[in-house]
C-alpha positions in Angstrom: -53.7 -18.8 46.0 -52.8 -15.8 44.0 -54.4 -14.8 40.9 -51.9 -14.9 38.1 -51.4 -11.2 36.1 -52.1 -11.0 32.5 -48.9 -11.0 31.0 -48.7 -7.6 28.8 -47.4 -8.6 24.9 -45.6 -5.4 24.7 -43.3 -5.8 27.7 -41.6 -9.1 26.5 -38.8 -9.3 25.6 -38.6 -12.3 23.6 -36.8 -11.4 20.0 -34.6 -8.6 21.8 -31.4 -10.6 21.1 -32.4 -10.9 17.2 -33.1 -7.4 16.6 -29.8 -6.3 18.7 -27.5 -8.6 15.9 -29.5 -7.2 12.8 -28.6 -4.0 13.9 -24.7 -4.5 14.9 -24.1 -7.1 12.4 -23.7 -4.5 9.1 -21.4 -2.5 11.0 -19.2 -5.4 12.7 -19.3 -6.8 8.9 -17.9 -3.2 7.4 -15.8 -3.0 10.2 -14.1 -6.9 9.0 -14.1 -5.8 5.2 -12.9 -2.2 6.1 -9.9 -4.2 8.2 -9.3 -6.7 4.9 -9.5 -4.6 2.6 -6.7 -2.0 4.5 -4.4 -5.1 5.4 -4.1 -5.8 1.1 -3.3 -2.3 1.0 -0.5 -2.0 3.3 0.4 -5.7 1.6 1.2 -4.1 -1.6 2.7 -0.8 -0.2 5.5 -2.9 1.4 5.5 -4.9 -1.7 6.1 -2.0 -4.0 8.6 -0.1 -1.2 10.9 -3.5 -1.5 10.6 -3.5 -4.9 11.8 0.1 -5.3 14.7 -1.1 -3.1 15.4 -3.5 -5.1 15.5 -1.7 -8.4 17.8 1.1 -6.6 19.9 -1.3 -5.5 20.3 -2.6 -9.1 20.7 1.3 -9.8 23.8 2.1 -7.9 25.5 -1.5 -9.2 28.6 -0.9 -11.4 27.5 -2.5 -15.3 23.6 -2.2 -14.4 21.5 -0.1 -16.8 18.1 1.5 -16.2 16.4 -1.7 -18.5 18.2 -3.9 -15.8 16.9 -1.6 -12.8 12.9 -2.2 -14.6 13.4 -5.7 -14.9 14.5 -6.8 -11.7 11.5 -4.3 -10.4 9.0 -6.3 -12.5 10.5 -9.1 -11.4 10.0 -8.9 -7.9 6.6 -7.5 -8.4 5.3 -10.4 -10.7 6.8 -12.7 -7.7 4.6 -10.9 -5.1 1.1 -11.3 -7.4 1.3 -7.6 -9.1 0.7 -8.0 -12.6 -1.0 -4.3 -13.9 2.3 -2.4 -12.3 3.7 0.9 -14.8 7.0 0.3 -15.2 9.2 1.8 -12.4 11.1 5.5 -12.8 14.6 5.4 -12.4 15.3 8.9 -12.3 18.5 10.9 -12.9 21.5 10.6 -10.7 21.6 12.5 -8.0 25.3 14.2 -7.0 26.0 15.2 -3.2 28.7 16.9 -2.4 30.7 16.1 1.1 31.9 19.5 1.9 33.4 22.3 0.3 36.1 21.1 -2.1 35.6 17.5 -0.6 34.3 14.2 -2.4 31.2 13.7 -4.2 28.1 11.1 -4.0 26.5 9.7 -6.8 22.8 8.7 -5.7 19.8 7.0 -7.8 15.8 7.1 -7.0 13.8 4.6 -7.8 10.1 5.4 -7.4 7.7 2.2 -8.1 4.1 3.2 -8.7 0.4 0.8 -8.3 -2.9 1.0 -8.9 -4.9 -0.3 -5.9 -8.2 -1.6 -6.0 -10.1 -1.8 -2.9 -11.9 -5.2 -3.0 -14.8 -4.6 -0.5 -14.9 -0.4 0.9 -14.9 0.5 -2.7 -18.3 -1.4 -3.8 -20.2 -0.2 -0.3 -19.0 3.3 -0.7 -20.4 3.5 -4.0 -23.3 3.0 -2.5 -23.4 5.8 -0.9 -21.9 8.4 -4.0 -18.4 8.3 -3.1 -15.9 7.4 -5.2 -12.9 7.9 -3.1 -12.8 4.3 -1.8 -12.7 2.9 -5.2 -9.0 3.0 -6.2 -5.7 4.6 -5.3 -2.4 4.5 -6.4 0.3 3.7 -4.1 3.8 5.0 -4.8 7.0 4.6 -2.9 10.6 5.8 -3.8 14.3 4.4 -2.8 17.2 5.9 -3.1 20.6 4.7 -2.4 24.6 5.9 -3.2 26.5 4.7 -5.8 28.7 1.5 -5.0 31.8 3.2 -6.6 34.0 4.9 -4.5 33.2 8.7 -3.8 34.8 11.1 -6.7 37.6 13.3 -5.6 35.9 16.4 -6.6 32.5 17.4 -7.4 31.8 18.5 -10.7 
């Protein structure tokens, strides 16, 4: 019979899986966060885009005033979970002409403006001395034409 080798302490590999997950885990973790954390933030960009759809479309209603338009705006955004939200900018009407000596257009923006947080990238960036993961505001602007019909001539 054979004589048996010394088995060599250094050559096992016993352990190998455990070091291989404490090295992969804090990236597959940032990874997850990084993905949460992106998915709230495209959350409440559609958020605030409908809800600047919604206060243009309020805009362009015969009756409707600019108080109206940021109600209906708050509104929607108290519905979807954003409290903290400025209130939105109806800005000044917006006149496009249809051709030379044609009719006119009569269009109102509607931009809608929120401070995001991010929940997890934000604290771990930190971390690391940036601050450019911390908050952002997200801002998105409808416009839409006047319900009325078109005026004869422009002004």
């Amino acid at each position: 019979m054979a004589a048996l080798k010394p088995r060599n302490p250094w050559s096992a590999e016993d352990g190998a899986e455990l070091v291989e997950f404490a090295v992969v885990a804090p990236v597959m973790l940032l990874v997850l966060l990084g993905i949460i954390d992106f998915g709230l933030l495209f959350q409440r960009y559609q958020v605030i885009t409908n809800a600047a759809r919604e206060g243009a479309r309020i805009a362009v209603l015969p009756g409707y005033t600019a108080d109206d338009v940021e109600t209906r705006v708050e509104q929607f955004l108290t519905a979807a979970g954003l409290e903290d939200a400025p209130p939105p900018d109806v800005g000044a009407p917006i006149v496009v002409s249809l051709g030379a000596a044609g009719p006119c257009l009569r269009m109102v923006p509607v931009t809608v403006s929120y401070p995001h947080s991010f929940s997890f990238i934000g604290g771990i960036a930190s971390y690391f001395g940036s601050d450019d993961f911390t908050a952002t505001t997200l801002q998105a602007t409808a416009t839409m034409r006047n319900e009325l019909a078109a005026a004869a001539t422009c002004p």
